[in-house]
C-alpha positions as CSV (number, residue, x, y, z in Angstrom):
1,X,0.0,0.0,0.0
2,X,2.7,1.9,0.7
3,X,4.0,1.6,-2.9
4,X,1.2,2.5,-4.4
5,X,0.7,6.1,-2.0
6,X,4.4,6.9,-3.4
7,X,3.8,6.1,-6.8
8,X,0.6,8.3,-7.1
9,X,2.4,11.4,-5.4
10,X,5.2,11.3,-8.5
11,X,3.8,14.5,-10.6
12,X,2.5,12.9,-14.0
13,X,5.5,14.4,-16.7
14,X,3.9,14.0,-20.4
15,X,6.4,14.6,-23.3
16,X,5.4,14.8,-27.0
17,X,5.0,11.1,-28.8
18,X,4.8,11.2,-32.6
19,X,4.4,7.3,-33.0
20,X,3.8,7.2,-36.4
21,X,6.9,8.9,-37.3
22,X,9.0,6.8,-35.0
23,X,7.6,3.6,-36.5
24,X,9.1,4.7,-40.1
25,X,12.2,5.2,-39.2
26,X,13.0,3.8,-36.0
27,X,14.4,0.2,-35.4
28,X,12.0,-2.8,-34.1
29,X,12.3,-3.2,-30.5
30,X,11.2,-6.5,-30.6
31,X,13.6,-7.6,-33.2
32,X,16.8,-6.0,-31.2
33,X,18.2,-7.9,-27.9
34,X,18.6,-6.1,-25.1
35,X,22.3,-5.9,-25.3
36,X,21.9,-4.6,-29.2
37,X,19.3,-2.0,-27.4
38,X,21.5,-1.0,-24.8
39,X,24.6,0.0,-27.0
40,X,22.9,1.5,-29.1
41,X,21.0,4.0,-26.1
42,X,24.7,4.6,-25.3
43,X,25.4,5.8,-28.9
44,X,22.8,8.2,-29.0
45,X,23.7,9.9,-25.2
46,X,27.7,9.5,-26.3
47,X,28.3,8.1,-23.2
48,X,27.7,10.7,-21.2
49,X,28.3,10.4,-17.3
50,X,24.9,10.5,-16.1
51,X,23.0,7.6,-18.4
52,X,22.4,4.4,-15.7
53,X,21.5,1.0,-17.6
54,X,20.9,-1.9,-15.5
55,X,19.9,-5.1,-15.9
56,X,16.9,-6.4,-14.0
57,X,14.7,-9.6,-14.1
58,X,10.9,-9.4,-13.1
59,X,8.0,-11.8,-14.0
60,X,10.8,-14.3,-14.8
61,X,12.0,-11.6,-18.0
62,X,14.6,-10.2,-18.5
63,X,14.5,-6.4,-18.7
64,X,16.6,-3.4,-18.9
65,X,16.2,-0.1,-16.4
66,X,17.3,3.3,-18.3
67,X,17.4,6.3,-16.6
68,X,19.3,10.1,-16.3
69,X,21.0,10.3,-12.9
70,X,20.7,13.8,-13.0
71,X,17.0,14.1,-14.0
72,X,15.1,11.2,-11.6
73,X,14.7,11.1,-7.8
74,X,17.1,8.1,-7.3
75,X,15.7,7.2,-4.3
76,X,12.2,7.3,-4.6
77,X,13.2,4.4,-7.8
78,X,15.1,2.4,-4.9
79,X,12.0,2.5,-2.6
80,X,8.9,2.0,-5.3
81,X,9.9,1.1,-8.7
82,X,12.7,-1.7,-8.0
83,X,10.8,-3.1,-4.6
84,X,7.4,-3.1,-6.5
85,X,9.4,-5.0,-9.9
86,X,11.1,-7.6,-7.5
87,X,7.5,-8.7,-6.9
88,X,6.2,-11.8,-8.6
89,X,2.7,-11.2,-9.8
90,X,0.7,-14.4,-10.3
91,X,-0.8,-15.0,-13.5
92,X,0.9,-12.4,-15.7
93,X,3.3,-13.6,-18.2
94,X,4.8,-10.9,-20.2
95,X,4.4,-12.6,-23.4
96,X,2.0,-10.0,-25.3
97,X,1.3,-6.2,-25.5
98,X,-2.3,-7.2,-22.9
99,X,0.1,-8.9,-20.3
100,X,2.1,-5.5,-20.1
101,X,-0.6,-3.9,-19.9
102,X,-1.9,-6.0,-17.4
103,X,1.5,-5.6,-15.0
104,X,1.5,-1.9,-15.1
105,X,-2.4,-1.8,-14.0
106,X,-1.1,-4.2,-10.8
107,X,2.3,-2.8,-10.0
108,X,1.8,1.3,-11.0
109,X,-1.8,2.0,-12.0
110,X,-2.4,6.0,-11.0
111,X,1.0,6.4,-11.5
112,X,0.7,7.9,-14.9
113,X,2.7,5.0,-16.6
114,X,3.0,5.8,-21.0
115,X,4.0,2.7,-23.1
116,X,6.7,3.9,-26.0
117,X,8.0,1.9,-29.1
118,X,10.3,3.9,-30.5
119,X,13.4,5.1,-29.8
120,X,12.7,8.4,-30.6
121,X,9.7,8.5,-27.9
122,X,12.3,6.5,-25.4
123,X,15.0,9.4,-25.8
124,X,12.4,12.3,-25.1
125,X,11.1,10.7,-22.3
126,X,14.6,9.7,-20.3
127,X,14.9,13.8,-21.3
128,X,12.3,14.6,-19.4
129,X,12.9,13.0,-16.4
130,X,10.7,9.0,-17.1
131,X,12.8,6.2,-16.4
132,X,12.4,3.1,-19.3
133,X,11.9,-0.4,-18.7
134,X,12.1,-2.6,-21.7
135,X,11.4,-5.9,-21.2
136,X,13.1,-8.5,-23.8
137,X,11.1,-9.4,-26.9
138,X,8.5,-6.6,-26.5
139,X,7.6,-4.5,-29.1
140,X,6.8,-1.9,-26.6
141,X,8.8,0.2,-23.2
142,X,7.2,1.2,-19.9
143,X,8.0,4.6,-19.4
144,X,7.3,6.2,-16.1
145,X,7.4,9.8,-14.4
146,X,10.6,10.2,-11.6
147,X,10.9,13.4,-11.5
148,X,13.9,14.8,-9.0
149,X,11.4,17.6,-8.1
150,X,14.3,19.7,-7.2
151,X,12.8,23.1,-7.7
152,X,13.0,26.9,-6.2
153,X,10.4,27.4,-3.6
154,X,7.9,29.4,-3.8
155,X,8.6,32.9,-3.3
156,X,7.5,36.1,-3.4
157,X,8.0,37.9,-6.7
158,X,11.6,39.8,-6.4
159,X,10.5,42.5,-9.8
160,X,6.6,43.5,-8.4
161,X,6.6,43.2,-4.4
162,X,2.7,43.9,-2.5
163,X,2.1,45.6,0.1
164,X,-1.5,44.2,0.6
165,X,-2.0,40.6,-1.4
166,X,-0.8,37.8,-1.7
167,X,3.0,37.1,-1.5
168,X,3.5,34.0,-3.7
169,X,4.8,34.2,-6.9
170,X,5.6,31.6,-9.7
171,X,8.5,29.8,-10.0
172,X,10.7,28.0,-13.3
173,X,8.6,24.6,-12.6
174,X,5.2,25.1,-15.1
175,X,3.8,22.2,-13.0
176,X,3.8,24.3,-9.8
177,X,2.9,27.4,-11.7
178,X,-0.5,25.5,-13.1
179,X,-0.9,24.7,-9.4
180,X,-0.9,28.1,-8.1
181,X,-3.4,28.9,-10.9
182,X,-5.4,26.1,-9.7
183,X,-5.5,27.1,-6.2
184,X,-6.9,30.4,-7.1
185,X,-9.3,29.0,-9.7
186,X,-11.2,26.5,-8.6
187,X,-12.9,26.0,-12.0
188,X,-13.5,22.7,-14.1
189,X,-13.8,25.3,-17.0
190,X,-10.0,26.2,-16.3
191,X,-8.2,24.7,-19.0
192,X,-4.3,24.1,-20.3
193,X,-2.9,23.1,-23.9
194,X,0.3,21.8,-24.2
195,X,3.0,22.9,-27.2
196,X,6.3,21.9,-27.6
197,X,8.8,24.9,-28.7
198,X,12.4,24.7,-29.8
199,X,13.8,21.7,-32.0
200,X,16.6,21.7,-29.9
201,X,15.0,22.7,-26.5
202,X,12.0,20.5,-27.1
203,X,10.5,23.5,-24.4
204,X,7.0,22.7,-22.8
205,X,4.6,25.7,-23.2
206,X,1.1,26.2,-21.9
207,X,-1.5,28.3,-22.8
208,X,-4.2,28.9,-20.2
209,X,-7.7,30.2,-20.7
210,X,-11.2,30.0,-19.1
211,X,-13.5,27.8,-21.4
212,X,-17.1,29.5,-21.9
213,X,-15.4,33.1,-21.1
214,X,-12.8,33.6,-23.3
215,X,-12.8,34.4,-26.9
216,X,-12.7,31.5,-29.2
217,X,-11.5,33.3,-32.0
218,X,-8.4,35.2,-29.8
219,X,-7.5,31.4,-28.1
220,X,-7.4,30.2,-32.0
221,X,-5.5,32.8,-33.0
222,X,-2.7,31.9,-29.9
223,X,-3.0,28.6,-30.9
224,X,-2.1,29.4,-34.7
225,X,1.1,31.4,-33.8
226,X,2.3,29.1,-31.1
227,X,2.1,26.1,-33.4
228,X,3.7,28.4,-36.5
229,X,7.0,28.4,-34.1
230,X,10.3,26.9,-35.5
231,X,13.5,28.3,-33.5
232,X,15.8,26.0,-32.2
233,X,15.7,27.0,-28.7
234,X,13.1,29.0,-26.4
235,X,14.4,29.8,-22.7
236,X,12.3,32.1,-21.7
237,X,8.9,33.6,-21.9
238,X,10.6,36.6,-23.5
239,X,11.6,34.7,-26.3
240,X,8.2,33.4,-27.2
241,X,7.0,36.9,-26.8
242,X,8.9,38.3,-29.2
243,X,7.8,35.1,-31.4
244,X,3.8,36.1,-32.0
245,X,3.7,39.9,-31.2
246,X,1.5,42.0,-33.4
247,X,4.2,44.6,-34.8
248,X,7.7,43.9,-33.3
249,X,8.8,47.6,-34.4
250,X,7.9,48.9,-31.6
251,X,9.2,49.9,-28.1
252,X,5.8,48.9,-26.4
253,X,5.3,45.9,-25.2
254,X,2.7,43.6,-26.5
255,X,2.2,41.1,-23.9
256,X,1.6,41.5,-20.2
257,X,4.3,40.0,-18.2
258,X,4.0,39.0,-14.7
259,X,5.0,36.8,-11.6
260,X,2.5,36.9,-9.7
261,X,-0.5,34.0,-9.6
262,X,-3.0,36.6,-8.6
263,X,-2.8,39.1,-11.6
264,X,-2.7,35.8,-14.1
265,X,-6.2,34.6,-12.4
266,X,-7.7,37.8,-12.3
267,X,-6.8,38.2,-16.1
268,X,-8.2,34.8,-17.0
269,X,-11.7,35.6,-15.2
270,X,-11.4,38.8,-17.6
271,X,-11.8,36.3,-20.7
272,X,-7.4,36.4,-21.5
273,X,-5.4,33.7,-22.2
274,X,-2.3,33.1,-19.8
275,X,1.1,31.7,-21.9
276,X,3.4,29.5,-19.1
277,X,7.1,28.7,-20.4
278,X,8.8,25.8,-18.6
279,X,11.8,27.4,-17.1
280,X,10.7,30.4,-16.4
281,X,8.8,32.4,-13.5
282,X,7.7,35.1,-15.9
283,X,3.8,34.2,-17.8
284,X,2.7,36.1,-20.2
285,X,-0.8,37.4,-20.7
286,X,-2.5,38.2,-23.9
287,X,-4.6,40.4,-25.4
288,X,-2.4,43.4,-23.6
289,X,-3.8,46.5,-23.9
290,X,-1.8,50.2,-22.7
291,X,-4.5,50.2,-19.5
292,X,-2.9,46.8,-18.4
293,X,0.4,48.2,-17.8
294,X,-1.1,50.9,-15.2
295,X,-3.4,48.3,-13.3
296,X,-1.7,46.2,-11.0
297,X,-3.8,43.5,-8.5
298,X,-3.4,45.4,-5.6
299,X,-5.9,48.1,-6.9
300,X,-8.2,46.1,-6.1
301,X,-7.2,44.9,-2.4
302,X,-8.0,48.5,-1.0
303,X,-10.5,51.1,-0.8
304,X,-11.4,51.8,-4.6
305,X,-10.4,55.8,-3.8
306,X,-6.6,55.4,-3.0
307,X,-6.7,52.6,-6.1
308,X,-7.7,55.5,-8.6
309,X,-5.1,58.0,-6.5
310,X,-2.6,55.6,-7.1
311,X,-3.3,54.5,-10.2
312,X,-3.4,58.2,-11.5
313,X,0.0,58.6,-9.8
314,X,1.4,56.0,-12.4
315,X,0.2,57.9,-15.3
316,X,1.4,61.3,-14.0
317,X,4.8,59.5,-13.5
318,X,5.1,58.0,-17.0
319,X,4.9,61.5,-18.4
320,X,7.4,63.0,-15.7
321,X,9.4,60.1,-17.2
322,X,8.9,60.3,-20.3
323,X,9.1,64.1,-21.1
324,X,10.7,66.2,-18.4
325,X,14.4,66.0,-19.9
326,X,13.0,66.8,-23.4
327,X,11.3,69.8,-21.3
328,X,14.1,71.0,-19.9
329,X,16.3,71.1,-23.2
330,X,13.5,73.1,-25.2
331,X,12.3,75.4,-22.3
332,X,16.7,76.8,-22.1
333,X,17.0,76.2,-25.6
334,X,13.7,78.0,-27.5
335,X,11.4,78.9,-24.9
336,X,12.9,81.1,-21.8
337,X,9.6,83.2,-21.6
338,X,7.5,80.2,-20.0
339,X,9.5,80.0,-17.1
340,X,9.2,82.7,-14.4
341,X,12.2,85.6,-14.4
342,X,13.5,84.8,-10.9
343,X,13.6,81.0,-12.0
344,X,15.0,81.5,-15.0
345,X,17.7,84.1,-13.4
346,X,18.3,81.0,-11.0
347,X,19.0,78.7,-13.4
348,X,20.9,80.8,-15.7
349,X,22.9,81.8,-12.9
350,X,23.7,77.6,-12.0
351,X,25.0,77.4,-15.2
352,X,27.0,79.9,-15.8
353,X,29.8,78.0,-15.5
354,X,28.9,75.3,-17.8
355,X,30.5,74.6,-20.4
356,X,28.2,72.6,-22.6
357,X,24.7,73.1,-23.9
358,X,21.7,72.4,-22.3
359,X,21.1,69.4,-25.0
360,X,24.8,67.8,-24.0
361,X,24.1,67.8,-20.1
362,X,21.0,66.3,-20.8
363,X,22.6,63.2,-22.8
364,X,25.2,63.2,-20.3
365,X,23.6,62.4,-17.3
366,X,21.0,60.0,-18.2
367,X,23.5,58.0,-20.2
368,X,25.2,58.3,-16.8
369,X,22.6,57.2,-15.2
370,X,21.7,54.6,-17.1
371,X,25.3,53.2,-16.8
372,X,24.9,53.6,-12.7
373,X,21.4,52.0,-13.4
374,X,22.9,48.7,-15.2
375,X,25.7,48.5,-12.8
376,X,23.6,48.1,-9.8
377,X,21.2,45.5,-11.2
378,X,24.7,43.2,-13.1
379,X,26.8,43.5,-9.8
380,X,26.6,40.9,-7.0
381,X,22.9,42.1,-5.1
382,X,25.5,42.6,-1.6
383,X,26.6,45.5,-3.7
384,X,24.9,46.5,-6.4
385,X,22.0,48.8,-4.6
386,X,25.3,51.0,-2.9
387,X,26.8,51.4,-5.9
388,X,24.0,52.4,-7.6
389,X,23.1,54.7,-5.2
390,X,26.3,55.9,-4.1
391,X,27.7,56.2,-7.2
392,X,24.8,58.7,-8.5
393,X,25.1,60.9,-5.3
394,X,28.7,61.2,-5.4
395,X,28.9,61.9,-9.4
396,X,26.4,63.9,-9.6
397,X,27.4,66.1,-6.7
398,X,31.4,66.3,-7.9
399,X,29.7,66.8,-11.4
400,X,28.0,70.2,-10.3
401,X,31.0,71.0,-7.8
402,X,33.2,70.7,-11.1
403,X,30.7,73.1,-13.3
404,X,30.2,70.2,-15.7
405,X,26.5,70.1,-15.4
406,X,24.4,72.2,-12.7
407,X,22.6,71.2,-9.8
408,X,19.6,71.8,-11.3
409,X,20.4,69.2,-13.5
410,X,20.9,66.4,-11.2
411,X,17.6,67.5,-9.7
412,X,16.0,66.7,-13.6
413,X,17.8,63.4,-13.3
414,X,16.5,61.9,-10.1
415,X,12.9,63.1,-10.3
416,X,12.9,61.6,-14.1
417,X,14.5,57.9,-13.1
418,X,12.6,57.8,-9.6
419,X,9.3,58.5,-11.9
420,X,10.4,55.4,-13.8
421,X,10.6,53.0,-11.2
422,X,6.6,53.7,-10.5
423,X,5.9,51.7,-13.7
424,X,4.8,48.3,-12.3
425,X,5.8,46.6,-15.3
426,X,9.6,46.6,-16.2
427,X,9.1,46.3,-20.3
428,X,6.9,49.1,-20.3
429,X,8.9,51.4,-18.1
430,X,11.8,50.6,-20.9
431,X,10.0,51.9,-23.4
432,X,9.7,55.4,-22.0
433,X,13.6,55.0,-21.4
434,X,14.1,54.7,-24.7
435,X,11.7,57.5,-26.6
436,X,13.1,59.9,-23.5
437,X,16.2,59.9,-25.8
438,X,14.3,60.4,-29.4
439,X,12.5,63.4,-27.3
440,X,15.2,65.1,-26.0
441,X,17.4,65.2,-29.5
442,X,14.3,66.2,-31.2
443,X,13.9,68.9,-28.8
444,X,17.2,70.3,-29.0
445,X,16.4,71.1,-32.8
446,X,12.7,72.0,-32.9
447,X,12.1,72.8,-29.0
448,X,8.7,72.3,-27.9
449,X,6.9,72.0,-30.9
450,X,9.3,68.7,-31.8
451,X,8.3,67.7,-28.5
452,X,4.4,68.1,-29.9
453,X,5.1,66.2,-33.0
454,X,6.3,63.3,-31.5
455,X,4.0,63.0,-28.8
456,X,1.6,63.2,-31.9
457,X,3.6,60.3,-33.4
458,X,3.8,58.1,-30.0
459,X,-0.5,58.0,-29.9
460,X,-0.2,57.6,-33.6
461,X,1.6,54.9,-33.5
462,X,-0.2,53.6,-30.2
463,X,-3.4,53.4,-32.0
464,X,-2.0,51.6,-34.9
465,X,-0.4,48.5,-32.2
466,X,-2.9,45.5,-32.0
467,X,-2.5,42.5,-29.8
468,X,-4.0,39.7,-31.4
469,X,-6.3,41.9,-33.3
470,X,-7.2,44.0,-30.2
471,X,-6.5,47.7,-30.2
472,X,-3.6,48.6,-28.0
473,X,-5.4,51.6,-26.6
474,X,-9.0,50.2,-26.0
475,X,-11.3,50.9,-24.3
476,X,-10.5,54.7,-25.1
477,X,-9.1,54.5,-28.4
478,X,-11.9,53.1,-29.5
479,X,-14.2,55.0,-26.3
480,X,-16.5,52.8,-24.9
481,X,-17.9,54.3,-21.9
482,X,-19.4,51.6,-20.1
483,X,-15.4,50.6,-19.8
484,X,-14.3,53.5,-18.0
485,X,-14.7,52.1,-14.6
486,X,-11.1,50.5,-14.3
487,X,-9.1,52.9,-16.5
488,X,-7.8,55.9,-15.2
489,X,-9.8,55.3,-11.8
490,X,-11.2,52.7,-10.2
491,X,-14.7,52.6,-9.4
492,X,-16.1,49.7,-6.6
493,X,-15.8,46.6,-7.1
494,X,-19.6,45.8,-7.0
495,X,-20.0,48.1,-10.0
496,X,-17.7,46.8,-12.7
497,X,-19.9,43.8,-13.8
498,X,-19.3,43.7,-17.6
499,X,-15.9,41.8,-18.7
500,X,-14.1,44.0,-21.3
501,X,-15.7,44.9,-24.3
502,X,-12.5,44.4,-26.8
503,X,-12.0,40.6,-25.8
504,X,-15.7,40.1,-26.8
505,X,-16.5,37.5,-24.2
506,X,-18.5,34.8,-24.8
507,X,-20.0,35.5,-20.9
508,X,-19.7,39.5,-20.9
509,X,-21.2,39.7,-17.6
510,X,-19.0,38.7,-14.4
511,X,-22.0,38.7,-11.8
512,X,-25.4,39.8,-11.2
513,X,-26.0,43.6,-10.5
514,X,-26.1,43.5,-6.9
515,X,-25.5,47.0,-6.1
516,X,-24.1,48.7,-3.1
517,X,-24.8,47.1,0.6
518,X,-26.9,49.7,2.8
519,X,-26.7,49.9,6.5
520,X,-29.4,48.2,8.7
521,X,-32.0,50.6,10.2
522,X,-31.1,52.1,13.9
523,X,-33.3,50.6,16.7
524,X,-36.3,52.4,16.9
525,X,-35.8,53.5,13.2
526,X,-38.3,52.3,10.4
527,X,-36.6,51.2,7.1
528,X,-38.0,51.7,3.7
């Protein structure tokens, strides 16, 4: 009994089998003995220092055990597989495909046992962590799931930390991130698809939607450009973003990426569909629209009011981000009479000394600061946040004290980059990095109005984005107003019933209109 409670706790691995294609090609097991078999397993691995073949005999057959070292739980296989083998079952001889079938049903039904007759399916399968056992003069292998299970614990996220909510995030095992999904969603509708990615990698990736919510059309659409994949190798989510955006000329991202199991589920209940990468603690979430990348979970774990206040914060610091440099550079350059005389006397007066242009400062501190900003996050973590810190104070302070840039220059600096770390999401927050840059050149030629005319360009070019044929800046760009209650504020939770409009759910509405709870009457108090 105790066998069979340790087999049914080994996590159920699949691996892609293509049969059909392994029966053209590959040799007969059947036809080979088992010491033909076992050299030619150690051709294909090249001997390599982890591969374990041993010979075994069980229902009076001789039988060969193939395994990775590196990949299995070694002693789990001691205590079940090899203690459950060494006993004799009566009235199974392994003479036909039935008898196997019969043995595994005995010794590991629940277990999640696959029988493979290639070698092709035998090599995937030892890759993913299955030990084989190939009995002599069988045409097919037992393959079984022995997974080491030696995984990162669950954490909580280290690049989007809560205040309020839950402190898990996902980890590089898929198997525990479709758990933590589970937990959340207790749905039957909940469902996973299974790709393989990379001819070389032979990567597992899930997709993740809500059956009955979600848009057919968009999870077809996924489905289409994961399966029109053909790289060599996919390590990380960010890979098979890049693989099935929209438009990849462009800084913005396209896909919501996240760690945390709470913004997936609430995403999924929206009618999105959730991409896992084995490997990886990052899942993306498509459709993404701009709004996404302003909303975090937490919004919703406090009182709607300070959600909106906060959430408005984000937008007011993309822009600070975004444009104060360029602001700077045209207001000195072009446009002196916008700033008040004693401010403008002040400032004039800082930079006296300067030798460079306003334009040239600019550039130099934020590449500067970017440098201090890279350094920080590549050095060792014991480090890295001194010298990023450190480093900026004590350059730009001997930078002004030399009359290389002025002090209200540093000032510029640290209000632009401490804007930037608001954005919740990293990729987006690199975008306005970048078009900082194309900004502040274009406003050191044309001033203000260049400013203007790229800002035009930037919501130009925002409107033209899709993400899997959704419009990057719905629901403003197109307006739908019943959407505006979770844009730029928040309104109560009880009040936002309709999923969003641009997914086109097959279930628009999340619950019944309930409205607002009232207060019981005082005593003594009649109630309406």
């Amino acid at each position: 009994m105790s066998i069979l409670k340790s087999l049914l706790k080994m996590r159920k691995k699949e691996y892609p089998v293509q049969p059909q294609e392994a029966a053209e090609t590959g040799p007969d097991l059947k036809s080979m003995s088992l010491e033909q078999l076992k050299k030619r397993i150690n051709a294909e691995f090249g001997s390599t220092v982890d591969l374990s073949m041993d010979e075994l005999k069980t229902e009076g057959k001789d039988a060969l055990l193939i395994y990775l070292k590196t990949m299995i739980d070694t002693k789990l296989l001691k205590e079940t597989i090899l203690q459950s083998l060494s006993v004799k079952e009566d009235g199974i001889e392994l003479t036909t495909e039935d008898d196997l079938k019969s043995l595994c049903k005995e010794k590991f039904g629940g277990a999640g046992y696959q029988l493979v007759e290639s070698f092709d399916d035998i090599i995937t399968a030892l890759l993913y962590g299955n030990i084989i056992i190939i009995f002599k003069d069988m045409e097919k292998a037992l393959s079984l799931s022995m997974d080491s299970g030696e995984d990162r614990s669950i954490t909580e996220p280290s690049t989007q930390t809560v205040i309020r909510g839950p402190k898990d995030g996902f980890v590089e095992s898929i198997s525990t991130n479709v758990r933590l999904l589970r937990k959340r969603i207790k749905n039957k509708h909940l469902r996973f698809e299974k790709f393989i990615i990379g001819s070389e990698t032979n990567t597992s990736v899930y997709i993740g939607y809500m059956k009955g919510i979600s848009n057919e059309k968009i999870v077809q659409e996924v489905r289409k450009r994961l399966g029109q994949i053909k790289v060599n190798a996919i390590f990380e989510s960010g890979n098979i973003e890049e693989l099935i955006a929209d438009k990849s000329a462009t800084p913005f991202p396209l896909a919501l990426n996240t760690e945390r199991p709470d913004s997936v589920a609430s995403n999924l209940l929206e009618g999105k569909i959730a991409i896992l990468v084995d490997g990886t603690p990052f899942v993306l979430v498509v459709p993404a629209v701009l709004v996404d990348f302003f909303s975090i979970a937490e919004d919703y774990y406090q009182n709607f009011m300070m959600g909106s206040f906060l959430r408005m914060i984000r937008y007011l610091s993309f822009m600070i981000a975004l444009i104060t440099p360029s602001l700077y550079v045209g207001i000195l350059t072009f446009h002196h009479e916008l700033l008040p005389t004693p401010l403008l006397l002040g400032i004039i007066a800082q930079r006296e000394g300067v030798p460079f242009p306003a334009v040239i400062e600019v550039l130099l501190m934020e590449v500067t600061f970017e440098i201090l900003r890279e350094a920080g996050v590549r050095m060792p973590r014991a480090v890295g946040q001194t010298v990023s810190i450190v480093g900026a104070l004590v350059i730009g302070q001997a930078a002004a004290e030399a009359g290389i840039i002025s002090n209200i220059m540093v000032i510029i600096v640290a209000i632009t980059a401490i804007a930037n770390f608001v954005s919740p999401t990293y990729s987006f927050a690199a975008a306005a990095r970048l078009l900082r840059f194309l900004l502040i050149i274009v406003s050191a030629f044309l001033g203000l109005y260049g400013v203007l005319i790229v800002l035009v360009f930037i919501v130009a070019h925002l409107s033209s984005l899709r993400s899997f044929g959704v419009p990057y800046l719905s629901p403003v760009a197109p307006f739908i107003i019943e959407q505006q209650k979770d844009v730029f504020f928040r309104f109560p939770i009880w009040s936002m019933r309709k999923r969003p409009a641009y997914l086109k759910s097959q279930n628009p509405e999340k619950f019944p209109k309930t409205g607002s709870p009232s207060p019981p009457p005082m005593e003594g108090e009649q109630s309406n």
